[in-house]
C-alpha positions, 0 to 999 in steps of 0.5 A, spaced: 028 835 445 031 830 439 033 824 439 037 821 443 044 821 439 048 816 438 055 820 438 055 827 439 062 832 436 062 838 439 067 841 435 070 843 428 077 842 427 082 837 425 080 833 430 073 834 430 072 832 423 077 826 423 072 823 429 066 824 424 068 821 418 072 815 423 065 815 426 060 816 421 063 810 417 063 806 423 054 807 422 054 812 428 051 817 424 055 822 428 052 829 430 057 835 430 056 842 433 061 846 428 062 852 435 063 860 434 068 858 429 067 852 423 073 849 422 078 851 428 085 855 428 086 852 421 082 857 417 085 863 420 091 860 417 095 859 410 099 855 407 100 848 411 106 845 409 106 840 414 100 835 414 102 830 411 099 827 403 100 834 399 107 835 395 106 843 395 103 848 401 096 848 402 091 853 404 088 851 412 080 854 409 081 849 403 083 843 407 078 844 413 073 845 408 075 838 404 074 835 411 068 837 413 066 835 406 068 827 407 065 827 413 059 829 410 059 824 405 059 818 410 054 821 414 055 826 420 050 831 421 052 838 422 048 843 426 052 851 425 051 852 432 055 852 439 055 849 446 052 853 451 051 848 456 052 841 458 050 835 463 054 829 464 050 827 470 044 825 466 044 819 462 044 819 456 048 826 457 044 833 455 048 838 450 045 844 450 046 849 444 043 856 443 036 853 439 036 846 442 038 841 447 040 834 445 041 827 447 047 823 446 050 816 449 057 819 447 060 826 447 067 828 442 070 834 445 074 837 440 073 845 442 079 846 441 083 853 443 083 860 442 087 866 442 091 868 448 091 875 449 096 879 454 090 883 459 095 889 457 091 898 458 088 898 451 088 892 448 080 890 449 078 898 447 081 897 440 081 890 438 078 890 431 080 897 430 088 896 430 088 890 435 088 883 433 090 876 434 089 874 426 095 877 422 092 872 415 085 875 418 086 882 418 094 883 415 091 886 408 088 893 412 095 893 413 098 894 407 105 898 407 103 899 413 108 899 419 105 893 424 108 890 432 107 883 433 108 881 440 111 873 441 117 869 441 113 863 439 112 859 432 106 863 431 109 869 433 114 868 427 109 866 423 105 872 423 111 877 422 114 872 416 107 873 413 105 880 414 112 883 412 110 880 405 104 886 406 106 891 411 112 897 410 115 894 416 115 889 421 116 889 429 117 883 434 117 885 440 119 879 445 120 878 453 127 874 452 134 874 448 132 868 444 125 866 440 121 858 442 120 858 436 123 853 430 129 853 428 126 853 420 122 859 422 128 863 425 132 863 419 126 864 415 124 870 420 131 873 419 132 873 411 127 878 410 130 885 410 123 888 413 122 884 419 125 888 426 126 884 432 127 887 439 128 884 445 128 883 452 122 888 452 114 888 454 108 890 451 105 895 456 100 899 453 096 900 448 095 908 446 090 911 441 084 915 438 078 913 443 073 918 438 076 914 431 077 909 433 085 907 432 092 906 435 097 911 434 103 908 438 105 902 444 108 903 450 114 898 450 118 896 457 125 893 457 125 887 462 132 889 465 133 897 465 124 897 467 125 904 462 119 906 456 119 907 449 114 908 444 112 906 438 110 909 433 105 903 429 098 903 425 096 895 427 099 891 432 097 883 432 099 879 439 101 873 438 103 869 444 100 862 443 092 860 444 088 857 451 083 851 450 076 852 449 073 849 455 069 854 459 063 851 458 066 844 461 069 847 468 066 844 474 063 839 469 070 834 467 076 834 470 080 840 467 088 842 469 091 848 472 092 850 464 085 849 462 086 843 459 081 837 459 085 831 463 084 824 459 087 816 461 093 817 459 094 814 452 088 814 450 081 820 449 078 817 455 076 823 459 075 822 467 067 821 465 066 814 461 063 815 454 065 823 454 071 823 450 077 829 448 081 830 443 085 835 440 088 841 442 083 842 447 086 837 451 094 837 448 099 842 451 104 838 448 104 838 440 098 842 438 099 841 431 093 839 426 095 832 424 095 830 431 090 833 433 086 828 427 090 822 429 087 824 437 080 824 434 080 818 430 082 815 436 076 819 440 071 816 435 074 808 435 073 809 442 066 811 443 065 806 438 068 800 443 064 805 448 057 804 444 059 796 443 059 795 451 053 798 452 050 793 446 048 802 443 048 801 436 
């Protein structure tokens, strides 16, 4: 057992660096627990045109890693691990990780989400082999290549503009007549030439090679007429959105149907005093990375208030 944190960060995205650096300068010395992957969803994504303070289109791994580097700089202490388990009951709360449990007075969740995949026959076997959720991940084996995305959302459109500057073609397969997805989005997804859209259909099944370990083709259903077809493809990525990473706090925090850690409204608060959220572990709403920042400048102001009152320094 170390000793007893002052602040403890379970997290390593947007919002998990922002309650760092606002903690860190605060002289909370703040513990951050990086999880499975350092950095969040903004590391698996390229250009960031929509955070603000940059004239030109940013890479995701660069401004994370600019992040991690300034929290660094005001003091946090960053351990490469992930969460195991957790107690809320004991004062000071017990984190545990894979190689120690730790002692805090407060508790950032900033876990974030993960890649919501469809449960579809096929889909596990040949994730990783044809099968993915990560187009600017795992689009390169797929050059001149013809590929399948499956959504309708912003992060649908996203992974078909983005693979169709590598792949021979792109389909999107979607279960509607129109996309969720911004406008700005759209219109970029239609100009260009190889990008195929067919509608009102499903993703039934994934087919290939057990033995080799590769995907031929999908099985693909109309939603009005219920008839199959196939489609001849080397790599699929799904594409219909993400859930948040809360497994470890279920039965440990008030948490929504959908999976969403439940805070006071208008503030981090979460139904535990001194245990906070932010970001998309707790946002259903924006889920965007400058919301998300702003969500843990606000955990960190507010552990800090949280520490006061306790007369913690």
């Amino acid at each position: 057992m170390s000793d007893i944190e002052k602040v403890l960060i379970i997290g390593s995205g947007p919002a998990g660096y922002a309650a760092a650096i606002y903690s860190a300068r605060a002289g909370l010395s703040p513990l951050l627990i990086s999880g499975l992957e350092p950095g969040g969803q903004l590391t698996i994504t390229t250009d960031v045109e929509n955070y603000p303070g940059y004239e030109n289109p940013i890479q995701g791994p660069w401004l994370m890693d600019q992040m991690r580097k300034q929290s660094e700089i005001f003091g946090t202490k960053i351990l490469n691990d992930y969460v195991i388990n957790v107690d809320f009951n004991k004062i000071p709360f017990e984190i545990s990780t894979n190689k120690v449990t730790f002692q805090s007075h407060s508790v950032i969740i900033a876990t974030g989400a993960k890649a919501r995949w469809l449960g579809v026959d096929g889909e596990e076997e040949f994730k990783g082999f044809g099968v993915s959720a990560c187009a600017t991940c795992d689009g390169f084996f797929f050059k001149d290549k013809d590929v399948v995305v499956v959504g309708g959302g912003n992060t649908a459109v996203e992974e078909a503009i983005f693979l169709s500057n590598i792949c021979k073609k792109v389909t999107l397969i979607h279960r509607r007549d129109k996309l969720r997805a911004e406008k700005i989005l759209q219109d970029r997804m239609f100009e260009k030439k190889n990008i195929q859209v067919i509608w009102n259909n499903e993703l039934k099944r994934v087919i290939g090679d057990s033995k080799q370990k590769t995907i031929t083709k999908v099985l693909i259903e109309d939603t009005n007429d219920k008839k199959n077809q196939e489609l001849l493809l080397d790599g699929l990525f799904i594409a219909i959105g993400h859930q948040p990473a809360t497994e470890v706090f279920l039965k440990k925090l008030k948490i929504d149907s959908d999976g969403y850690i439940i805070t006071v409204p208008g503030t981090t608060q979460t139904n535990i005093d001194g245990v906070f959220a932010a970001g998309d572990v707790t946002d259903k709403i924006y889920r965007q990375a400058v919301t998300a920042a702003g969500m843990g400048c606000m955990s960190a102001l507010e552990a800090e208030k949280f520490l006061s009152k306790k007369k913690i320094t």
